[in-house]
FIPA-850073 format. One record per residue (C-alpha): residue in one letter; x, y, z. Coordinates in steps of 0.02 Angstrom, whole numbers, plus 50000, padded with zeros to 5 digits. Example, Ala and Ser with C-alpha at 12.3 -4.5 7.8 and 13.67 -1.06 7.14 Angstrom:
2
A506154977550390S506844994750357
//
This chain:
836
X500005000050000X501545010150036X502225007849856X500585011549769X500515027649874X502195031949812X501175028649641X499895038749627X500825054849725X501895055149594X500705055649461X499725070149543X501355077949573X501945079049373X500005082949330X499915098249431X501675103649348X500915098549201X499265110349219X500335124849281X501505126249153X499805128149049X499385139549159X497395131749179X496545129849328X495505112349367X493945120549309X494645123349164X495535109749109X493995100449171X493155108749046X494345106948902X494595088448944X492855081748981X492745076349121X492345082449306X493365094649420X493385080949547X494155068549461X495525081449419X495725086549596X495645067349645X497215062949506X498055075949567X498255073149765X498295054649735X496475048449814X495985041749640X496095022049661X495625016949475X496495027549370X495865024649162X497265029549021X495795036948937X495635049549061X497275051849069X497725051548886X496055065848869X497035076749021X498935073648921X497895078648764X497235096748832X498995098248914X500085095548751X500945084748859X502725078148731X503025059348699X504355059848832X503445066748959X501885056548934X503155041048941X503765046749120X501745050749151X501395031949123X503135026349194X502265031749355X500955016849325X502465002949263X502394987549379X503364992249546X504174974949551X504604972549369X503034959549340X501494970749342X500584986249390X500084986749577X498394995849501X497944983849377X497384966649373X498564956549288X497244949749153X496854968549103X498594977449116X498614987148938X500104996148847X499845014548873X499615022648700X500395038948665X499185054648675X499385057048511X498725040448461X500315031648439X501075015048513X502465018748637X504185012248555X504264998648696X502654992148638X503204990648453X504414979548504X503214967248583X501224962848494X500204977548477X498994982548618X497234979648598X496604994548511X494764990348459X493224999048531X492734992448725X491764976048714X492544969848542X493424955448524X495404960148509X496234961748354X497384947648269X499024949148337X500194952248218X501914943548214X503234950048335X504484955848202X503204966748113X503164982648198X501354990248208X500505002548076X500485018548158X498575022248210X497455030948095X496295036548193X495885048548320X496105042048513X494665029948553X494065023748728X495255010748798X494715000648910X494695006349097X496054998149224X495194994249350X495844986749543X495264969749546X493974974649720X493374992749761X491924999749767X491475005449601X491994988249533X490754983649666X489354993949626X489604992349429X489444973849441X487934975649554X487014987949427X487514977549268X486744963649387X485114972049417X485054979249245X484994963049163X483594957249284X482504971549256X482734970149061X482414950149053X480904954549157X480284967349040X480594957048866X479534941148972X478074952849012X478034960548835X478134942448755X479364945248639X480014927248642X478314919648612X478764911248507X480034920448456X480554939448434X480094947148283X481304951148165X481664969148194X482714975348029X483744992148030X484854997947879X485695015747861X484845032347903X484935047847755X486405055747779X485835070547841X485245064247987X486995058848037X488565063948051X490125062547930X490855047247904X492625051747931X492095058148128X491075043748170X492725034248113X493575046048235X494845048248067X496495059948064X496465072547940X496915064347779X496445047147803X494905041947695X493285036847766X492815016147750X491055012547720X489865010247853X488974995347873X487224998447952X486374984247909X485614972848029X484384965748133X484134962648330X484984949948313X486454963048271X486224977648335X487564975548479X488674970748358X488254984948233X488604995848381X490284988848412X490864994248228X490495012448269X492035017648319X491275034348394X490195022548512X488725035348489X487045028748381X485465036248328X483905023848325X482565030348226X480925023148186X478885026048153X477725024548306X477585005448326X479254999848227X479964990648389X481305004748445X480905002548634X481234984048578X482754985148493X483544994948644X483104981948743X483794969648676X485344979148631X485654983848839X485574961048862X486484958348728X487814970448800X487884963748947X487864944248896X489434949648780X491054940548867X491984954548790X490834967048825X491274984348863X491574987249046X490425000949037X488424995849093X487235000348963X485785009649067X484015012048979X483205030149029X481765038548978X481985057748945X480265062348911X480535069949082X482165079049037X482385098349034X483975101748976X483845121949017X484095117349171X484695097749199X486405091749108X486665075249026X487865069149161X486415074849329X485075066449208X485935051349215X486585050749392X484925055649455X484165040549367X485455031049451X484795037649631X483095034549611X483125016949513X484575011749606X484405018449787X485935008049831X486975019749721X486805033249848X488205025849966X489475038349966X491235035549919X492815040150055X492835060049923X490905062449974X490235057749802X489005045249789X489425030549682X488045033849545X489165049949515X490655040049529X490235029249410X489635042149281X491065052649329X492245038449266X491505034949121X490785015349173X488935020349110X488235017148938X486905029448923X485485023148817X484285038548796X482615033548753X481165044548683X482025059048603X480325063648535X479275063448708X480275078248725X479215093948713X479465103648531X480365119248619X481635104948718X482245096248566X483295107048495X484195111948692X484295094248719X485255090048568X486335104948595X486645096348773X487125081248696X488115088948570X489255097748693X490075078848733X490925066548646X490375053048761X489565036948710X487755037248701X486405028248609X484775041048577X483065032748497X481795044548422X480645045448306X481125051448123X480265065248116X480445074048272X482235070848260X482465077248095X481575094648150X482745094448284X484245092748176X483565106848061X483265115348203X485145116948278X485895113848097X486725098948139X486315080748197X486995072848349X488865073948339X490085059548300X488415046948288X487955036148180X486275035948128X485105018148083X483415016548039X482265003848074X481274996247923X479404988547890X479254970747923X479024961047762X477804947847714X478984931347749X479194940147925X477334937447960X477184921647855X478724914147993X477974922648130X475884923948115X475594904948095X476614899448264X475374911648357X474124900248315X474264886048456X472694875648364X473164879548175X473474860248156X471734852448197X470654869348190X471424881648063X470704879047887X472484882447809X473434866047887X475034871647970X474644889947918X472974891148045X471924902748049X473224914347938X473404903547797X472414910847670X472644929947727X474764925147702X474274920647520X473464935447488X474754945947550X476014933747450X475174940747303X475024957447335X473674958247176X472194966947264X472064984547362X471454976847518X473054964347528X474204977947491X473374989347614X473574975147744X475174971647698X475624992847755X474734991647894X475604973647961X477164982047931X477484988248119X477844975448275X476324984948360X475064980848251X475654964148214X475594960948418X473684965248418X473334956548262X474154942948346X473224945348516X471364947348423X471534932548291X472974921248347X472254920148529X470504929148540X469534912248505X468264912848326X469024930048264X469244924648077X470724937448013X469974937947828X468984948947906X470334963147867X470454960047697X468474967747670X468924980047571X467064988247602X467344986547792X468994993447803X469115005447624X470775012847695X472225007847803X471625020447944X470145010747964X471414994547973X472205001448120X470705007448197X469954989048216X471604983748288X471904995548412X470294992748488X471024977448567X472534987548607X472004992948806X471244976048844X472894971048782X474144984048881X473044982449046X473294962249039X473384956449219X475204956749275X475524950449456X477094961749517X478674955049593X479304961949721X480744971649627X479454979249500X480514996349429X478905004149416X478325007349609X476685016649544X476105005249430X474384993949477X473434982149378X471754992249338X470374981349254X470404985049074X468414990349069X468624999949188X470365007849122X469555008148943X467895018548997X469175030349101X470555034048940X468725035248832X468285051448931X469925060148928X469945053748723X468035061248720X468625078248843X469655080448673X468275080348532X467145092148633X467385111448550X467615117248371X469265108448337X470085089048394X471315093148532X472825081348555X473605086948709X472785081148843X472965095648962X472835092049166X472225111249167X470985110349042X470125093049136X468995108049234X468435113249058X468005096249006X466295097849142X464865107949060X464805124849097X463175123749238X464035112049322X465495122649314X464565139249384X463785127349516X465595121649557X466285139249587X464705145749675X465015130349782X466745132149839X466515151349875X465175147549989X466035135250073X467735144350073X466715160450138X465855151450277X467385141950344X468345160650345X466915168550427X466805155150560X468585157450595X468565174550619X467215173750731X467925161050848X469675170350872X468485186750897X467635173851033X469135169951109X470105188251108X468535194351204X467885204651041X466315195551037X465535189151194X465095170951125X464185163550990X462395166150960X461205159050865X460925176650761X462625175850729X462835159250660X461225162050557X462115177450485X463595168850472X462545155450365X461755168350269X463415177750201X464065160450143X462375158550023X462875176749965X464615174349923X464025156349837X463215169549739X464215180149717X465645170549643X464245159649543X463995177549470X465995180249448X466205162749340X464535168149227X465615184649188X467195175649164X466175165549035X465605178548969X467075185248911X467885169548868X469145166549033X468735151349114X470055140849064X471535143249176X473065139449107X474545136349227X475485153749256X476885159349381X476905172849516X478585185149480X479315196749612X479165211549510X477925218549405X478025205249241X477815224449130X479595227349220X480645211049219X481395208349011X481025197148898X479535187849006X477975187848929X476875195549033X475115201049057X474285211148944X473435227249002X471625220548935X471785204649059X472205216049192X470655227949170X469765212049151X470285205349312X469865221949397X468355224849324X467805206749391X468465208749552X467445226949558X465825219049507X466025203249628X466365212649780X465235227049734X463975213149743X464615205549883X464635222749994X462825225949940X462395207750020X463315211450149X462465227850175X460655221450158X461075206450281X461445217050410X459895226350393X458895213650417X459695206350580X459575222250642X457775224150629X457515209450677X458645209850829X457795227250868X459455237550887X458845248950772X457365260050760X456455256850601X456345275250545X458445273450533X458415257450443X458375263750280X459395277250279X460655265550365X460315251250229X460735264650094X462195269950159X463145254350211X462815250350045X463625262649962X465025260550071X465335243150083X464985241549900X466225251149852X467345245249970X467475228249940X467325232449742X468965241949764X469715230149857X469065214049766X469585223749600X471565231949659X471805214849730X471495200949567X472195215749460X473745214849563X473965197849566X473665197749380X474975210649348X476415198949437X475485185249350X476695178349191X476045164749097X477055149149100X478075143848925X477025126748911X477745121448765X479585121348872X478705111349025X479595095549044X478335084549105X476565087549152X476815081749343X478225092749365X477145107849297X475815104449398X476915104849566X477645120649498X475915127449486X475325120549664X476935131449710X476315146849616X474345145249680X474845143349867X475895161149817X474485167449746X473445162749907X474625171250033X474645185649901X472845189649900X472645187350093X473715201350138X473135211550011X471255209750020X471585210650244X472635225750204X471545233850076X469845231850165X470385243650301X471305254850170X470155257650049X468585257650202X469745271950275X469825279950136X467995278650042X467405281850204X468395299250227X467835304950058X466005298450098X466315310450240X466795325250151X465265324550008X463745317250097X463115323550282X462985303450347X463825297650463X464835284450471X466205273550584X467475261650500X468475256150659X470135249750606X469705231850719X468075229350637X468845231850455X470345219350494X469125204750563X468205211650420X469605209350300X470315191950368X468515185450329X468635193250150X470545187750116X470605169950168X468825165550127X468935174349969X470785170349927X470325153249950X468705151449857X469845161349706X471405148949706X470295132849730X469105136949595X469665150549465X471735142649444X472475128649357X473005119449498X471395122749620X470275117249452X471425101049432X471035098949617X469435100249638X468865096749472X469925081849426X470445076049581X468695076149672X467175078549540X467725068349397X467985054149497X466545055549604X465695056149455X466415039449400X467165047249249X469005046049312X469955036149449X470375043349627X472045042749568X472085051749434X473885058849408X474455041249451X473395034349306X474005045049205X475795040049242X475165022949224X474385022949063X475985033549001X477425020749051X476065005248971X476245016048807X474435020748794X474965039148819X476615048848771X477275063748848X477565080248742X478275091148874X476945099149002X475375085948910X474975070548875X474565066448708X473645048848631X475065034648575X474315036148397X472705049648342X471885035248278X471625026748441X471035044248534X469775043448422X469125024248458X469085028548646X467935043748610X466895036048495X466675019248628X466425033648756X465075041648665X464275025648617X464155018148771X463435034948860X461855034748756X461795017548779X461485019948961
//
């Protein structure tokens, strides 16, 4: 331990010589190099225990470090007894290569180092009298030198371990052995979508470019990744074309590899991903942390060791669902990407992808690109029949079953319906519920889909089979224990089915189809009665809890000598008013087309003030005011009358003064709470600033943004409506004084009790009922599924139904897996309402 000590001080001593004389400090040579400032500060002062030549060749790269110095660099690493390294095992010691790409002389002497790409098989070894070519290329990836025990050996062993678990679990519950996986084909991508061949080769200047071979099948595809000496590929792929499968398969075929690459290939979905504000490298480590909890253990530096092992370069990344990405997120994301040289594997749709690339004028960097292609007739013709357990003694076409004469029509190919079959069987997905309604859904006869008159176009193909597509997806699935997805529940498929048809129907309702399903637009979905009823409700309620509040801590401060009956009949009677009132509020909101909340933030300063925000226009601030003036001109006027009529009949009064006292709190409190209702919502509006939806990263993490913003908004108009009651009473009441000979007293104790009853009751009523996030709670979260018309659960259904594939994420909303099947579930939906 002594002697390795000795080691690794030694090295940290030349590299911090080294960095000086390039006068860089660790952040920046971090930068330059590519990899972290710890692991800079941790080769320098000697604490790194598994030092990799490829980090050191990429720091002696930035560092123009000469052949003779790199040689005493990697002198410092030469076996301290003449036999072998004390850092390396002694079945992966490894010839340092020259920074420049170039065989030390020693090694020339001896058989060439292995110089292929991590995980492939080493190259022939040449005879010992033939020195070695000099290296074409550019520097790639050696393979790390590991201790042969430590931690991170450890913990990547363990997560390669549990990675290959979770993946065989995955391909067994999506059946794609039975009977046996379908032959997923991929050949090259355009080249525009990819980058040049000479990078992706990783080619000195010079040197031409080989042809790429891009051919394969999933059989292959580890294989095909292998060749790409850049070790970064682009999957692309229409919805249904097996990409998800592909990658799986790829990640167990990694890892089943005896020369596999000693990094783990980890699967991540980045639908979630916002890359303003997230890098590639915390993306991945905080995947690490939450679907590997064990990764959290920190190391003896205080890193954990899902950092530690991203840090040193022992994770595979394999990105999935570039196009779940919201539109604005794309292009940021594959800037992100683009900023490293790192392997990665990204799969995507080709089209979203290809905006992307237009969009930042250039594709991913150093990748190769492949593109998966339609299954072909003698794919089903192997595959269809062996679905068919009974073909033998039942099926009318002998070994074929039930498929036999629908495969010689396709054979064929003579007649629009078989060609239009033929299309539409071109995509795993619909294969799998063709497969599911026909090979396994007892008398289905599949000549059904070659009725031309029932099925004129390959839409209506589709249609048919993705009707079997939820009973399908919500298949009963007993969890194990070590399920990766803690939130997901088996739901019966009616029940799921009726559920997905009312969000699918929520979408048809209005002048145009919607696709994004929208949690804040779920309030909108309820008809607009219902809606008004909804709001009167909740101010009523909101109102009547507020006032009963106030009047107990007046109760128990000695302002009020105890509760009455009068007073809790008053107290009843101002909760009906405000139910009216704000009943009133939502019909004028209607009116002028703002009842749809959209999710918005609350800003410091005035959103007019802060640059380049978007912020509210001047119209929806008069329009707030003027809503909040008529509501609580309303309200006051109730208030007013109320307390008239207690009065009289409570006899504290003489009648001949009722009137005149009537007409005058009326005209006072009217305008009072007007003013204040009205300065209040306008303010709030004014440091309102609508949220950039399209640049939301998920809907979940929008909405707990917005539960954020409306508890903001709450605190916000409680002061202000408190504060404002006894401001504005003050002051209408001075200038009532000063025109009209009544008199009147506006006590500043009465007007705050007056004002806490107006600004938490009122405040409450507006953030429960007239926000995003108070409609999505009460709304969505209480009515709908009261209603029967969505689970209790919703957000986690939603979550569900997204990670079975039934729904796919396009930043801040959910959107239908295909438009086709939205529109099944709202036509079943509709059906089956007038049914009942």
């Amino acid at each position: 331990m002594e002697g390795e000590s000795g080691v690794t001080n030694e090295l940290g001593t030349r590299m911090r010589q080294l960095r000086k004389r390039a006068c860089l400090t660790q952040e920046q040579l971090a930068e330059l190099a590519e990899v972290s400032v710890s692991t800079i500060g941790r080769l320098e002062n000697g604490r790194l225990p598994e030092h990799r030549l490829r980090t050191l060749q990429k720091v002696a790269e930035v560092l123009n470090v000469k052949p003779e110095e790199w040689q005493r660099l990697t002198a410092t690493l030469a076996p301290l007894d003449g036999t072998q390294s004390a850092l390396a095992d002694p079945a992966e010691v490894l010839i340092p290569a020259d920074p420049r790409g170039e065989l030390p002389p020693a090694a020339q002497a001896e058989e060439p180092a292995p110089t292929g790409l991590p995980g492939e098989p080493p190259p022939a070894v040449q005879p010992r009298t033939q020195p070695a070519p000099p290296a074409a290329s550019l520097p790639v990836p050696e393979r790390a030198v590991l201790s042969p025990a430590g931690p991170l050996v450890d913990a990547a062993a363990s997560l390669a371990r549990e990675v290959g678990r979770r993946w065989q679990r995955e391909e067994k519950h999506r059946r794609v052995h039975d009977p046996f996986p379908l032959p997923v084909r991929y050949q090259s991508a355009p080249a525009v979508l990819m980058d040049r061949p000479e990078n992706i080769q990783r080619l000195q200047p010079g040197v031409p470019a080989r042809e790429l071979d891009l051919n394969g099948d999933l059989r292959t595809v580890a294989d095909t990744y292998r060749s790409v000496e850049s070790q970064r590929l682009v999957i692309l792929g229409r919805a249904g074309s097996g990409k998800s499968i592909l990658a799986i398969r790829f990640v167990l075929d990694l890892l089943a590899a005896p020369s596999s690459s000693l990094r783990v290939p980890v699967i991540l979905s980045i639908g979630s991903w916002d890359p303003l504000t997230i890098t590639p490298r915390d993306l991945l480590v905080d995947h690490l942390l939450q679907d590997h909890p064990h990764l959290a253990r920190t190391t003896p530096e205080g890193a954990t060791l899902a950092a530690e092992l991203v840090d040193s370069d022992l994770i595979l990344p394999v990105l999935d669902g570039f196009d779940e990405l919201a539109e604005a997120l794309r292009g940021p994301a594959l800037e992100a990407l683009n900023a490293t040289s790192h392997p990665v594997v990204l799969t995507s749709r080709r089209d979203e992808y290809a905006r992307a690339v237009r969009d930042v004028h250039t594709p991913l960097v150093l990748a190769a690109c492949i593109e998966l292609a339609d299954l072909t007739v003698e794919d089903l013709a192997a595959y269809l029949p062996r679905t068919d357990r009974l073909g033998e003694t039942l099926g009318s076409g002998g070994a074929t079953g039930v498929w036999g004469a629908v495969l010689n029509e396709l054979r064929v190919r003579d007649t629009p319906a078989s060609s239009q079959l033929g299309q539409v069987l071109g995509t795993p997905l619909m294969v799998t519920l063709a497969r599911t309604m026909y090979s396994e859904g007892p008398g289905n006869d599949p000549l059904e889909l070659l009725d031309i008159v029932r099925f004129p176009t390959g839409r209506h193909l589709e249609e048919h089979l993705l009707a079997n597509f939820v009973p399908t997806v919500y298949r009963h699935r007993t969890p194990e224990r070590a399920d990766p997805a803690p939130g997901q529940r088996n739901r019966d498929p009616d029940q799921a089915e009726r559920w997905l048809g009312y969000l699918a129907h929520s979408l048809a309702t209005g002048a145009h189809e919607r696709r994004d399903l929208a949690w804040w637009r779920l309030g909108a979905s309820v008809r607009l009665p219902m809606r008004v009823l909804h709001t009167a409700l909740l101010g009523g309620l909101c109102m009547f809890a507020a006032n009963w509040l106030v009047v107990l801590f007046a109760v128990s401060i000695g302002h009020l000598p105890s509760v009455q009956g009068p007073t809790m009949l008053e107290v009843a009677m101002f909760g009906l008013c405000s139910a009216l009132v704000f009943g009133l509020a939502h019909c004028a909101l209607a009116a002028v087309g703002r009842t749809v909340t959209v999710p918005t933030q609350v800003r410091l300063r005035l959103a007019a003030m802060t640059p380049r925000v978007e912020h509210r226009p001047v119209r929806e601030i008069l329009t707030r005011f003027g809503v909040g003036l008529l509501a609580g001109f309303v309200l006051g006027v109730t208030h007013a009358w109320t307390n008239a009529m207690f009065r009289a009949l409570a006899g504290t009064i003489p009648r001949a003064d009722l009137i005149n006292a009537a007409l005058q709190d009326t005209l006072a409190l009217g305008l009072i709470f007007g003013l204040t209702a009205g300065l209040s919502f306008g303010l709030v509006a004014a440091f309102e600033a609508p949220v950039d939806i399209a640049a939301a990263a998920t809907p979940m993490r929008l909405l707990s943004v917005n539960r954020s913003t409306a508890t903001r908004q709450f605190l916000v108009l409680a002061a202000a409506v408190t504060a404002g009651l006894a401001v504005c009473g003050h002051v209408v009441v001075s200038l009532l004084h000063q025109v009209l000979p009544w008199t009147l007293l506006w006590t500043l104790e009465e007007a705050l009790l007056l004002g806490a009853v107006g600004g938490l009751g009122g405040s409450a009523a507006y953030v429960l009922a007239l926000t995003a996030w108070g409609q999505w709670l009460t709304v969505a979260r209480f009515w709908l599924p009261l209603t029967r018309r969505l689970p209790w659960d919703t957000a986690a259904f939603l979550d569900d139904a997204y990670r079975r594939g039934v729904l796919r994420q396009a930043g801040a909303v959910y959107q239908f897996r295909h438009i086709r099947l939205q529109q099944h579930l709202a036509r079943v939906y509709s059906s089956s309402r007038r049914a009942r």
